[in-house]
N, C-alpha and C positions, 0 to 999 in steps of 0.2 A: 105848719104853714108851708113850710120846702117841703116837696111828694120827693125831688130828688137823693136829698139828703136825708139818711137815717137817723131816729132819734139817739137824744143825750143814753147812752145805756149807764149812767148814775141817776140820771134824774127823768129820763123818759120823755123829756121835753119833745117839744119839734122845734126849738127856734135854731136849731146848728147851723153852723156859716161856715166855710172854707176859709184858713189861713196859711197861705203856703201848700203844703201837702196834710196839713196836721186837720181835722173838725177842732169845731171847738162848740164850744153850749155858753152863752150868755146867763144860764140863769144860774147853774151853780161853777161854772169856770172850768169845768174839766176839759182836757184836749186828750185827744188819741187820735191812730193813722185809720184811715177810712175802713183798708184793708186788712186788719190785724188778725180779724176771727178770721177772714176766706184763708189767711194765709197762712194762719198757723192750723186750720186743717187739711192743706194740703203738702206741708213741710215734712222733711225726713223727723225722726227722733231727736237727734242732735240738735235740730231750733230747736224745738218745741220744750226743750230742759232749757236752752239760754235764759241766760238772765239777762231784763229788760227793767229801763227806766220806767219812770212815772207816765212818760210821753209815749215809752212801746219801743224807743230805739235797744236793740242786741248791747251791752256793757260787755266788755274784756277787761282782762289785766293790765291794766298800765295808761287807761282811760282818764281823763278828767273829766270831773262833773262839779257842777250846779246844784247847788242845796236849794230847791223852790220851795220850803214849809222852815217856818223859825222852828228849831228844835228846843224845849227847854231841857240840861243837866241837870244832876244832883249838886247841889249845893247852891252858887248864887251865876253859876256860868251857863252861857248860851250860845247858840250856834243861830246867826243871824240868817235870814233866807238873803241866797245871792252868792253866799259863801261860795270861791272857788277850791275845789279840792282836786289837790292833781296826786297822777300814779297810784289807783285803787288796786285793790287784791279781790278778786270775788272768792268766795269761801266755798267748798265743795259743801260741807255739811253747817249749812244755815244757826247761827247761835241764837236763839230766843225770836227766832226769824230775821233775823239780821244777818243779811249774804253777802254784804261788802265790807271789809274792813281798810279802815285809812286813816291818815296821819292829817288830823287839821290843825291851823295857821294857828298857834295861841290857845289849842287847847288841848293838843295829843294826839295820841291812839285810840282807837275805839271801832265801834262795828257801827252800820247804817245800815236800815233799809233801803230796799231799792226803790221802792215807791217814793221815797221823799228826796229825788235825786233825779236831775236831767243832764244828758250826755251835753258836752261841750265846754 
């Protein structure tokens, strides 16, 4: 429908709308930054290894994030979407693809993905 705005690249839609600086797709909910592909090929090496949230923002060491997906544990615990987790470590060498590791409120240590995690 928008010629302006590129489609959803999860679901190939056309219906994306500008929120802030982020697209975003009504029909399956994904958000990303408009320019993330021009930018990350024309970036040094150094970006283009960063590790980035679910949204596309750059993560470092000592970041807080946003859990935006309910995680479920082994056993009867959970990791509720919304959760704040402060002071992450990114992991050089990825564990079962899991490149953050962090200390959450009431349930430990443990690793996350970065996909299931927004800067702030």
């Amino acid at each position: 429908m928008n010629t302006s705005l590129p489609a959803c690249p999860e679901c190939s839609e056309d219906y994306t709308y500008e929120n802030g600086t982020l697209l975003v797709c009504p029909m399956c909910g994904h958000e990303w930054i408009p320019a993330a592909s021009d930018a990350a090929d024309s970036t040094d090496a150094d970006d283009s290894d960063a590790i980035r949230d679910a949204v596309g923002n750059v993560l470092s060491d000592g970041d807080s994030v946003t859990v935006v997906k309910s995680l479920k544990l082994k056993g009867s615990d959970s990791i509720k979407a919304g959760t704040k987790v402060r002071g992450i470590r990114l992991l050089a060498n990825p564990v079962n693809g899991h490149d953050i590791e962090a200390k959450i409120p009431g349930v430990g240590q443990l690793y996350l993905k970065s996909s299931v995690v927004k800067k702030g």
